[in-house]
Biotite code that builds the C-alpha atoms (Angstrom):
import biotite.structure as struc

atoms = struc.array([
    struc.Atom([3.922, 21.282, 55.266], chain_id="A", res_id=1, res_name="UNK", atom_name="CA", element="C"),
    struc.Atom([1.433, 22.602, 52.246], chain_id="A", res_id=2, res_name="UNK", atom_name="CA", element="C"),
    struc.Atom([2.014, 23.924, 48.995], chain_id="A", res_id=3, res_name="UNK", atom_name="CA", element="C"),
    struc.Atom([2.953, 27.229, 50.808], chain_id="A", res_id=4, res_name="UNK", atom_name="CA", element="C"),
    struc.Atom([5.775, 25.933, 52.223], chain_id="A", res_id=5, res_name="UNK", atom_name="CA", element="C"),
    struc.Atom([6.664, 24.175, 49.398], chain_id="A", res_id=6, res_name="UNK", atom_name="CA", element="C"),
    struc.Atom([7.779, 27.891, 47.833], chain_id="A", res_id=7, res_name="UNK", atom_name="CA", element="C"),
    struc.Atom([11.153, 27.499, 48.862], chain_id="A", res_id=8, res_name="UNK", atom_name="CA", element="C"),
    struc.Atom([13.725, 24.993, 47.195], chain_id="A", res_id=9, res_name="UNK", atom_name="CA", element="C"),
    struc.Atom([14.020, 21.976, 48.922], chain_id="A", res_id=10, res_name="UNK", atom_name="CA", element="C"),
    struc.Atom([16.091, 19.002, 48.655], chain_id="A", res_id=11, res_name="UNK", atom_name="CA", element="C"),
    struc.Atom([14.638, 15.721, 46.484], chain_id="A", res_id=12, res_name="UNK", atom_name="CA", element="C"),
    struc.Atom([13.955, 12.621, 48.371], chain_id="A", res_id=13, res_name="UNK", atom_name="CA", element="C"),
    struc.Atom([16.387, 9.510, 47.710], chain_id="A", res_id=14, res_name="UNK", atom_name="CA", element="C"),
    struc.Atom([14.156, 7.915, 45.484], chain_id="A", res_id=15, res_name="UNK", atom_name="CA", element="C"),
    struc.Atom([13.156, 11.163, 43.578], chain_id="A", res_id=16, res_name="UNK", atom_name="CA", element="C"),
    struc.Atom([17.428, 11.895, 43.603], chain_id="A", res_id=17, res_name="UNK", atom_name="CA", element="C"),
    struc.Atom([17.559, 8.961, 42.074], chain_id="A", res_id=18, res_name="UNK", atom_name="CA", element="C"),
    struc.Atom([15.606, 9.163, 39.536], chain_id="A", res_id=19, res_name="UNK", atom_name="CA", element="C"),
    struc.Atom([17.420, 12.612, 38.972], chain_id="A", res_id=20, res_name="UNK", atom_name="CA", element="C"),
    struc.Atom([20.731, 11.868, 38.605], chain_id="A", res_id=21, res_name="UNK", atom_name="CA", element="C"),
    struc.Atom([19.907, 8.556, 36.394], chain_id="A", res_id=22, res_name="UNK", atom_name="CA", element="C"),
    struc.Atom([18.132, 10.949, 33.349], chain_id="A", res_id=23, res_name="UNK", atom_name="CA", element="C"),
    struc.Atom([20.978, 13.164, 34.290], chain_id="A", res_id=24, res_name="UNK", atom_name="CA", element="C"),
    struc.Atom([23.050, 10.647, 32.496], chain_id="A", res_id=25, res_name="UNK", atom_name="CA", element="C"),
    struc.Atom([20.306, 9.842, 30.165], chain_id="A", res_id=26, res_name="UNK", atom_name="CA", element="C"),
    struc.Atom([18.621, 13.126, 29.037], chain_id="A", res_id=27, res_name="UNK", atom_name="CA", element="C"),
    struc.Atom([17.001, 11.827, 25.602], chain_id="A", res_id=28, res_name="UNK", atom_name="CA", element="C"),
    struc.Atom([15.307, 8.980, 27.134], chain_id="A", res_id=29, res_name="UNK", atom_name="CA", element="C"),
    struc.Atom([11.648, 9.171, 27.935], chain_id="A", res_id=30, res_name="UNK", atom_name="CA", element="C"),
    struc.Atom([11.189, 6.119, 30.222], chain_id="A", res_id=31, res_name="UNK", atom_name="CA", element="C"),
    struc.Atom([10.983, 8.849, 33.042], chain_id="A", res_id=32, res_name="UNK", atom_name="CA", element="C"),
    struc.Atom([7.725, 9.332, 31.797], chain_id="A", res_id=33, res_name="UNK", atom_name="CA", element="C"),
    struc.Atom([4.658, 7.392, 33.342], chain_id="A", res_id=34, res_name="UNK", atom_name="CA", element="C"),
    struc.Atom([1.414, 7.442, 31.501], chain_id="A", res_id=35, res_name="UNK", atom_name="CA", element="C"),
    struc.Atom([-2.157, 5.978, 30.987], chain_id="A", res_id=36, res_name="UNK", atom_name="CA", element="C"),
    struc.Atom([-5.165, 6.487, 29.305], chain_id="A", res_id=37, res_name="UNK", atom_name="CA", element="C"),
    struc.Atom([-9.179, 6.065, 30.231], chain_id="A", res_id=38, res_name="UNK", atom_name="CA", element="C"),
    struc.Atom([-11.357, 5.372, 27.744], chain_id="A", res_id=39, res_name="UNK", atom_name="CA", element="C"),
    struc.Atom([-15.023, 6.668, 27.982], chain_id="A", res_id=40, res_name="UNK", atom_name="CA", element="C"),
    struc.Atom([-17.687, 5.556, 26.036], chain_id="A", res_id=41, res_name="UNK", atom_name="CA", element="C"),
    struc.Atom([-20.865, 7.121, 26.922], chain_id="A", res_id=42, res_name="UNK", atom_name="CA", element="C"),
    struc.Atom([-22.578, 10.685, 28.302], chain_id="A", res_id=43, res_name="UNK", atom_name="CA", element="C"),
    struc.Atom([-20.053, 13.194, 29.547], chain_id="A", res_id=44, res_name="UNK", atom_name="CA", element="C"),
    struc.Atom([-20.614, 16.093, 31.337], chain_id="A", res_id=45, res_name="UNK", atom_name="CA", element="C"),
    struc.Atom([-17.348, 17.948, 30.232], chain_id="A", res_id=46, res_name="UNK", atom_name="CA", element="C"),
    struc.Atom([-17.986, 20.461, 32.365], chain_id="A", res_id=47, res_name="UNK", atom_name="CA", element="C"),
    struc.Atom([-18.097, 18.366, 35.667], chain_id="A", res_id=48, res_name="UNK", atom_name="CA", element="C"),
    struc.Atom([-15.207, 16.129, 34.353], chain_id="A", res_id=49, res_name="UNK", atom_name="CA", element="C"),
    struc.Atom([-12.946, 19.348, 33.495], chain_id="A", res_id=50, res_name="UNK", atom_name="CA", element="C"),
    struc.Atom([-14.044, 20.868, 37.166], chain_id="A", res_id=51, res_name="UNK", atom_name="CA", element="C"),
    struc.Atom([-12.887, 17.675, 39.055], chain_id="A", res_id=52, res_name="UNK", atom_name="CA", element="C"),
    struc.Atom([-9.998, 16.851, 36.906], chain_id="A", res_id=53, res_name="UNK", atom_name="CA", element="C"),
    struc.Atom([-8.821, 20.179, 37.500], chain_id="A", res_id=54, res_name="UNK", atom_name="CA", element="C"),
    struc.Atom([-9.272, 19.934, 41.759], chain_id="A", res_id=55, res_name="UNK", atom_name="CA", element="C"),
    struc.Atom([-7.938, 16.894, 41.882], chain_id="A", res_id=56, res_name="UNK", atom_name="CA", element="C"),
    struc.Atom([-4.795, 18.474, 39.574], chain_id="A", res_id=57, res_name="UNK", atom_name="CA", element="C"),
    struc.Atom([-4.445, 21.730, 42.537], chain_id="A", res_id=58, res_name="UNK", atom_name="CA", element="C"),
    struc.Atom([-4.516, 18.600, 45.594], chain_id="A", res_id=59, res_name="UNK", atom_name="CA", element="C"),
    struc.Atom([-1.592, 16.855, 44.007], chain_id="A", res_id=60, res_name="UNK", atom_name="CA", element="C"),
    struc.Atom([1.290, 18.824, 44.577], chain_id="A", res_id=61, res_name="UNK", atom_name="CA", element="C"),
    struc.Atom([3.862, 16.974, 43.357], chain_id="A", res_id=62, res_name="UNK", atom_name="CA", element="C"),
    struc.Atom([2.176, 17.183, 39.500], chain_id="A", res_id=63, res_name="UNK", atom_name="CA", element="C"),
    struc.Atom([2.975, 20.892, 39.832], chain_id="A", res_id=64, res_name="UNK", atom_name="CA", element="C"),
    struc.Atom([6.530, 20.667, 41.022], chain_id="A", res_id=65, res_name="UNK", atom_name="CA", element="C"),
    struc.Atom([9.284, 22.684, 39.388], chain_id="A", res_id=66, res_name="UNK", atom_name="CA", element="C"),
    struc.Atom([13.405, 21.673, 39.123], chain_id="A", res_id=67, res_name="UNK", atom_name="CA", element="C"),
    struc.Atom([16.701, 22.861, 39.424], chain_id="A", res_id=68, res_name="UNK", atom_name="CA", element="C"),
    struc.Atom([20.420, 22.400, 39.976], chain_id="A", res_id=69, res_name="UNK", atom_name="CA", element="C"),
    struc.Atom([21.110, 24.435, 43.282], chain_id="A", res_id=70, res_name="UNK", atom_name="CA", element="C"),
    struc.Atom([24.409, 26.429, 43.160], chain_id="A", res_id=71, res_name="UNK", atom_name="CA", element="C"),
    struc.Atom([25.946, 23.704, 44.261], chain_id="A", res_id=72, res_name="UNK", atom_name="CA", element="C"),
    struc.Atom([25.221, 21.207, 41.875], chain_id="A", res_id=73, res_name="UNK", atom_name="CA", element="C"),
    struc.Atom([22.971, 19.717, 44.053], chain_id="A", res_id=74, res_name="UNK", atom_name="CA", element="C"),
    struc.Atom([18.737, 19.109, 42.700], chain_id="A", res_id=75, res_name="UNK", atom_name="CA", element="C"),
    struc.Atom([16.200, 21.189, 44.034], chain_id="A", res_id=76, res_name="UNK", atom_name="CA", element="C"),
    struc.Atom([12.329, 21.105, 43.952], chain_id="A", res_id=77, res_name="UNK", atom_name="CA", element="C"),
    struc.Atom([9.219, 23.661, 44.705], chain_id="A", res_id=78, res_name="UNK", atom_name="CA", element="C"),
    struc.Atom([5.585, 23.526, 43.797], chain_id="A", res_id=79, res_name="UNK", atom_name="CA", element="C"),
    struc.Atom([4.214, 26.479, 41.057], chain_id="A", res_id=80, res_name="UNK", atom_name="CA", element="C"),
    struc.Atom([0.959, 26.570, 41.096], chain_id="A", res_id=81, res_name="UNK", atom_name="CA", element="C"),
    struc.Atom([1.566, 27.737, 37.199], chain_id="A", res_id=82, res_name="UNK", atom_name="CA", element="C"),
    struc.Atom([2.910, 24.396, 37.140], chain_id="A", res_id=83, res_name="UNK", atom_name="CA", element="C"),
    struc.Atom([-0.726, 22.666, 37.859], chain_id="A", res_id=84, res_name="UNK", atom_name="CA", element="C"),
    struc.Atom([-1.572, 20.455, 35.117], chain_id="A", res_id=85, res_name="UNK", atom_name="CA", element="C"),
    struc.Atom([-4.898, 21.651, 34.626], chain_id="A", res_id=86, res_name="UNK", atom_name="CA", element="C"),
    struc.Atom([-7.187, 19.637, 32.155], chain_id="A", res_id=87, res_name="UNK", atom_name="CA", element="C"),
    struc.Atom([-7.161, 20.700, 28.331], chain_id="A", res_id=88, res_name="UNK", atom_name="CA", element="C"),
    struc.Atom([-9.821, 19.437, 26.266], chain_id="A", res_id=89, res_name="UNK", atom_name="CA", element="C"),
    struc.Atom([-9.301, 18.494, 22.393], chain_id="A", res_id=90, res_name="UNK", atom_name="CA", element="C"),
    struc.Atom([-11.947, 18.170, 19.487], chain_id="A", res_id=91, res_name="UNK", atom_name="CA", element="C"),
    struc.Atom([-10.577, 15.279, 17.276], chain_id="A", res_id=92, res_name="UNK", atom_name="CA", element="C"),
    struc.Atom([-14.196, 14.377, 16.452], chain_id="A", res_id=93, res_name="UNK", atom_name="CA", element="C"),
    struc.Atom([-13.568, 15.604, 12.889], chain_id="A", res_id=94, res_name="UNK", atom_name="CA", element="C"),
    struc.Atom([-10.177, 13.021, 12.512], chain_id="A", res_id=95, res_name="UNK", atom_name="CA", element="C"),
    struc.Atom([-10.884, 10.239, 9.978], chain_id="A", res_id=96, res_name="UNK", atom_name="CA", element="C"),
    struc.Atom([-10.141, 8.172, 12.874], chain_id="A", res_id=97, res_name="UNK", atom_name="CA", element="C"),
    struc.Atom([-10.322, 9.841, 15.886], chain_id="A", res_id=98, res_name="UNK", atom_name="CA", element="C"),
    struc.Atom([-9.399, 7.400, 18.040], chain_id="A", res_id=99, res_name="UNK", atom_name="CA", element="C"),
    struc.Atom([-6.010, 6.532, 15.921], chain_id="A", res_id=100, res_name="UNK", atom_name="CA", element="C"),
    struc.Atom([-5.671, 10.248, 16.416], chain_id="A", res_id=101, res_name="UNK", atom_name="CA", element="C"),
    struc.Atom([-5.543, 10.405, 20.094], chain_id="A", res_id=102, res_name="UNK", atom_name="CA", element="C"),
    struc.Atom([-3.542, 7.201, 20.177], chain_id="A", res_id=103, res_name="UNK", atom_name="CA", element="C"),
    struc.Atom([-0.794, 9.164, 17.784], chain_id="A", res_id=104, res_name="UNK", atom_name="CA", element="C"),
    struc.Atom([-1.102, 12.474, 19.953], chain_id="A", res_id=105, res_name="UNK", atom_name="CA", element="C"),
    struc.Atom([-0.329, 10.031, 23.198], chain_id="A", res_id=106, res_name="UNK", atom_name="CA", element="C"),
    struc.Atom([2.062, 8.287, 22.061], chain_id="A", res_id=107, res_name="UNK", atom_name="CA", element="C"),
    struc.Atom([4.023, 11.216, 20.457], chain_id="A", res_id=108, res_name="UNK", atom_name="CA", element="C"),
    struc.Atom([3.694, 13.004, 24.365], chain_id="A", res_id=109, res_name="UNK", atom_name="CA", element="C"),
    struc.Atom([4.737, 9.678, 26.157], chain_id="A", res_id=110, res_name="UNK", atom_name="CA", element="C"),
    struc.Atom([7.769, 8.875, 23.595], chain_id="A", res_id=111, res_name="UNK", atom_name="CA", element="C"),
    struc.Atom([8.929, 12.515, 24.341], chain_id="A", res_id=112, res_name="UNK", atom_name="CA", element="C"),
    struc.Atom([12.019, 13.242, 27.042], chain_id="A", res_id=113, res_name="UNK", atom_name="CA", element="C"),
    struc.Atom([10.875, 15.673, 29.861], chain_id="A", res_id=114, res_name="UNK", atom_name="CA", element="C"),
    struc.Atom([13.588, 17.814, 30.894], chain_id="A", res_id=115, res_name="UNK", atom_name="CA", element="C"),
    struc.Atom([12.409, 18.614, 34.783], chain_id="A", res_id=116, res_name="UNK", atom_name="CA", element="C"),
    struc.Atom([14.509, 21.748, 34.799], chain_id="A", res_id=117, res_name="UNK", atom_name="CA", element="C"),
    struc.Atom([12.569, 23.145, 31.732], chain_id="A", res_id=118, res_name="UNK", atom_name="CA", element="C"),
    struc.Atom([9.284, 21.425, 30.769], chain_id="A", res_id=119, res_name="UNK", atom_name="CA", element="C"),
    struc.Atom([6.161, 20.906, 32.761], chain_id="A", res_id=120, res_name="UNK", atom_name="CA", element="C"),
    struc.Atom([6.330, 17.023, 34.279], chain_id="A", res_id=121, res_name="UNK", atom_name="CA", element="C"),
    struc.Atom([2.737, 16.889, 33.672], chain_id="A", res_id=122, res_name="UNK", atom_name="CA", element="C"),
    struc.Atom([-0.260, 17.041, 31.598], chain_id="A", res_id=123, res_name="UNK", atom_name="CA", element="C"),
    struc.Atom([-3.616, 15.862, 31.271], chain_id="A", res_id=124, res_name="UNK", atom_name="CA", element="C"),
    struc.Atom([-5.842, 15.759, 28.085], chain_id="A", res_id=125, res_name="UNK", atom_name="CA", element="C"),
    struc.Atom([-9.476, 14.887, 27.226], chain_id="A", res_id=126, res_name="UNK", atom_name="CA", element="C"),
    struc.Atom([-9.796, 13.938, 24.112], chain_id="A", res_id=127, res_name="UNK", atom_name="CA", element="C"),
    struc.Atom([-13.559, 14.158, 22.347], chain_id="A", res_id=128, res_name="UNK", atom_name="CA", element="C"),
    struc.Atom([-13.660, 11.337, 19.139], chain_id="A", res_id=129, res_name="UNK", atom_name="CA", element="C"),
    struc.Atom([-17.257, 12.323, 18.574], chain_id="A", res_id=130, res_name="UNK", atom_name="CA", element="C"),
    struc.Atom([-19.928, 10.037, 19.464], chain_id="A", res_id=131, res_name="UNK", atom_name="CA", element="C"),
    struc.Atom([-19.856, 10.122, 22.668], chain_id="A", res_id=132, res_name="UNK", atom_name="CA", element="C"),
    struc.Atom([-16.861, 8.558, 23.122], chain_id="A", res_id=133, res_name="UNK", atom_name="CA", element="C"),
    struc.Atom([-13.541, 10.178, 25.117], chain_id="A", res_id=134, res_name="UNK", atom_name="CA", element="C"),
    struc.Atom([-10.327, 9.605, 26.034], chain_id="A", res_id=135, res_name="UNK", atom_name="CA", element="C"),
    struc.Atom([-8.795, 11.050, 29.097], chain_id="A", res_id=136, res_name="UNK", atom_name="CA", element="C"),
    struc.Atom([-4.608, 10.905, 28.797], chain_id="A", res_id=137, res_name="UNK", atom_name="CA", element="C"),
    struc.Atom([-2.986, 11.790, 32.126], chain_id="A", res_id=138, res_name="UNK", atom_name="CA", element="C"),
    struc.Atom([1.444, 11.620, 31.737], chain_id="A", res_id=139, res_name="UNK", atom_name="CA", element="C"),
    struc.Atom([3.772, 12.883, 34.929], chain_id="A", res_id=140, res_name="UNK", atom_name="CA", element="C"),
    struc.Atom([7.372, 12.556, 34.841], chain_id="A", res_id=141, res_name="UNK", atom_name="CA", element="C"),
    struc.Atom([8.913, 9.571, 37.458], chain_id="A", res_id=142, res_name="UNK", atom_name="CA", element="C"),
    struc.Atom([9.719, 12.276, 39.828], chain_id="A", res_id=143, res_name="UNK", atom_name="CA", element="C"),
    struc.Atom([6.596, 13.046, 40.995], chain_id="A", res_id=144, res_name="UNK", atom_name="CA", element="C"),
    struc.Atom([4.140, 10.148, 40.487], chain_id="A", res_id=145, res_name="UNK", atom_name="CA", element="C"),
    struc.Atom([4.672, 6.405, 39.659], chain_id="A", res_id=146, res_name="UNK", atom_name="CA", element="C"),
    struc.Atom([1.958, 4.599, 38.355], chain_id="A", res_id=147, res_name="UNK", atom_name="CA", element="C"),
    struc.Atom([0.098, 3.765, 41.923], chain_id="A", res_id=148, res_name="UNK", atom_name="CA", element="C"),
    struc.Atom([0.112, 7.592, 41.961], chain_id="A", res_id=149, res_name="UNK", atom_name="CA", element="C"),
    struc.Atom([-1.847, 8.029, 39.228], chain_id="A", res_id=150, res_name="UNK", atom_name="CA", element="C"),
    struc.Atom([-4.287, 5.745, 40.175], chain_id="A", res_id=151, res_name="UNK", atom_name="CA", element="C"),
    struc.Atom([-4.667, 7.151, 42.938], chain_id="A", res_id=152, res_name="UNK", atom_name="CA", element="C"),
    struc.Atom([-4.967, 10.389, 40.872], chain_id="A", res_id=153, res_name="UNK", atom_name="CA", element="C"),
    struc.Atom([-7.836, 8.957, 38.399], chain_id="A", res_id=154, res_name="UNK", atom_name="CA", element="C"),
    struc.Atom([-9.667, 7.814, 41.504], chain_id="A", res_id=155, res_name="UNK", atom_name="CA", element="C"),
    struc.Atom([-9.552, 10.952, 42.916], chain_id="A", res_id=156, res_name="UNK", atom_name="CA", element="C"),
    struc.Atom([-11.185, 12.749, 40.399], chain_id="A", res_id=157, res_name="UNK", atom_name="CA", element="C"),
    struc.Atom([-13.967, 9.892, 39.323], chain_id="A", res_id=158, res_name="UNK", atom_name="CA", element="C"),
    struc.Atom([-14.866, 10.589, 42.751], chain_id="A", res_id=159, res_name="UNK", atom_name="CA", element="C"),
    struc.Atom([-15.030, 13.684, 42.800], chain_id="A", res_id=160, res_name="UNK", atom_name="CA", element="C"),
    struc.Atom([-17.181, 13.995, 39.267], chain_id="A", res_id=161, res_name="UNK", atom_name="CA", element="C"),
    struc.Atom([-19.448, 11.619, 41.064], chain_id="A", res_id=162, res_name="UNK", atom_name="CA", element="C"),
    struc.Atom([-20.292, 14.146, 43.405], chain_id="A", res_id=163, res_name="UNK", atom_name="CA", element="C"),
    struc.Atom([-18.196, 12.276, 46.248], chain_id="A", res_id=164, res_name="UNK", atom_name="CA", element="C"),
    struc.Atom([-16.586, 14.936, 47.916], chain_id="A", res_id=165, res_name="UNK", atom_name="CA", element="C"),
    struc.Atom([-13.959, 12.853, 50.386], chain_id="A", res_id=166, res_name="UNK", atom_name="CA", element="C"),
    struc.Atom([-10.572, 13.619, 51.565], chain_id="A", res_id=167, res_name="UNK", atom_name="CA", element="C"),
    struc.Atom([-8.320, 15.275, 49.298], chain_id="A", res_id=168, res_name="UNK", atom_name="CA", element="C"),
    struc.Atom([-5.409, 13.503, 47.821], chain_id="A", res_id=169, res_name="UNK", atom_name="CA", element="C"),
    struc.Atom([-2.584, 13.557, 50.595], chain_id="A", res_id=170, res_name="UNK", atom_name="CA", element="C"),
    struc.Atom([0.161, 16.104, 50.200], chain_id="A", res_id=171, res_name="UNK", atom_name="CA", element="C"),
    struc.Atom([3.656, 16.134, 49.951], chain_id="A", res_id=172, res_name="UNK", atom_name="CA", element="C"),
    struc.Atom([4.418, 16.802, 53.184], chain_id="A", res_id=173, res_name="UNK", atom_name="CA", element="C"),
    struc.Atom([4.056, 12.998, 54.481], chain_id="A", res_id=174, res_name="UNK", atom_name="CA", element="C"),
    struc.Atom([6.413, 11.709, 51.849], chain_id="A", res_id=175, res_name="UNK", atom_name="CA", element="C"),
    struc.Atom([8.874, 14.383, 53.099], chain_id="A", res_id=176, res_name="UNK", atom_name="CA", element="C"),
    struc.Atom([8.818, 14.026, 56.447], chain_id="A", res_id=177, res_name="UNK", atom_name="CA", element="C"),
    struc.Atom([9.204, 10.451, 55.647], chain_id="A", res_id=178, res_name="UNK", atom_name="CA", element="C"),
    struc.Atom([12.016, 10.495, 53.845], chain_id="A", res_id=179, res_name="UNK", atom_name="CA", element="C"),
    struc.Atom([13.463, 12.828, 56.112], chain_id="A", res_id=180, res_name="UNK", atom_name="CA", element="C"),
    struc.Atom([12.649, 10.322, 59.250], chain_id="A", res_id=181, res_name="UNK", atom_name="CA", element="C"),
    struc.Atom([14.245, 7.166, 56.852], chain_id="A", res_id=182, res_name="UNK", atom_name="CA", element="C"),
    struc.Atom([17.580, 9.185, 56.401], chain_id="A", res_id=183, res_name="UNK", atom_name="CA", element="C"),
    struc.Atom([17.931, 9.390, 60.041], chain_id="A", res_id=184, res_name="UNK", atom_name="CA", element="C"),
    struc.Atom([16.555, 5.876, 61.064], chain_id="A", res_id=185, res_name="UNK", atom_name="CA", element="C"),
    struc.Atom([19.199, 3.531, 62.733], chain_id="A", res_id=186, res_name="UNK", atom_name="CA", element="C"),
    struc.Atom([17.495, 0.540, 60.372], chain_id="A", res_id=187, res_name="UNK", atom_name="CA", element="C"),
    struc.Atom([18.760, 2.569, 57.386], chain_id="A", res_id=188, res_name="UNK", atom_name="CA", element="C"),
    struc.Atom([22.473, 0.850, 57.857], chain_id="A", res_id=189, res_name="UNK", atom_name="CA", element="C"),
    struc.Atom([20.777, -2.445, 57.798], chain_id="A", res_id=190, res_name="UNK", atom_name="CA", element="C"),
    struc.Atom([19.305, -2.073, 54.847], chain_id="A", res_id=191, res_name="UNK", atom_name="CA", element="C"),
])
């Protein structure tokens, strides 16, 4: 299964229903939202950086999924490539402290509740303090990445702005087929 396939509505896994039904009750709260920061101190070819942040950003299909409540009440995902959380680059170099700056601007993003239905679950943000010095902010909503995910995510695209082509970052279509396989699995009652 590719991105193609992933046009048409399909169900959420356990885990991501989960997740679903649990801001369902909670809507306000933004502990659905995972998030980390790299901080770069040195030469930066923005350029490069932007062009691999952004490929790694089209690979991971789940940071451009999209939501909804099915007719039936019941969730529903599909990737939008509109949805791709493509890197934006921000000049606080003039900020007293530009560093305090970013810090606010990430914090304010984190601390903010991410309605899956309406909002993007992702974004990504390179910050430029001046001098040199960076800070890349990457945030996805639980239903799509947990933290091991977004490593995997900022490896990814180190890699790639190091010229290090590799495999691309594994679609969804492993984690669904899994899920699908666990659902069935005769183990599943012993667990």
């Amino acid at each position: 299964m590719n991105a193609t396939a992933l046009a048409t509505p399909l169900a959420l896994t356990e885990a991501q229903a989960g997740l679903w039904f649990a801001q369902r009750l909670a809507p306000d709260n933004p502990s659905f939202n995972t998030a980390h920061a790299v901080w770069i101190d040195g030469l930066l070819e923005v350029p490069a950086f932007v062009a691999a942040a952004n490929q790694a950003a089209v690979e991971s299909e789940a940071f451009a999924l999209r939501f909804a409540e099915g007719s039936d009440g019941q969730p529903l995902q599909w990737h939008d490539p509109a949805h791709v959380p493509l890197l934006s680059v921000r000049d606080l170099s003039g900020e007293a402290d530009p560093a305090a700056a970013a810090r606010a601007q990430m914090q304010a993003d984190r601390l903010s509740a991410v309605d899956p239905t309406r909002d993007r679950i992702s974004q990504q943000v390179l910050f430029d303090l001046g001098g040199q010095r960076w800070a890349w902010y990457l945030r996805v909503h639980h239903l799509a990445a947990d933290g091991y995910g977004m490593a995997l995510f900022s490896d990814r695209v180190c890699a790639l702005y190091a010229g290090r082509a590799g495999e691309p970052l594994p679609g969804l279509a492993g984690v669904l087929a899994d899920d699908a396989a666990y659902r069935v699995d005769a183990r599943r009652e012993l667990a």
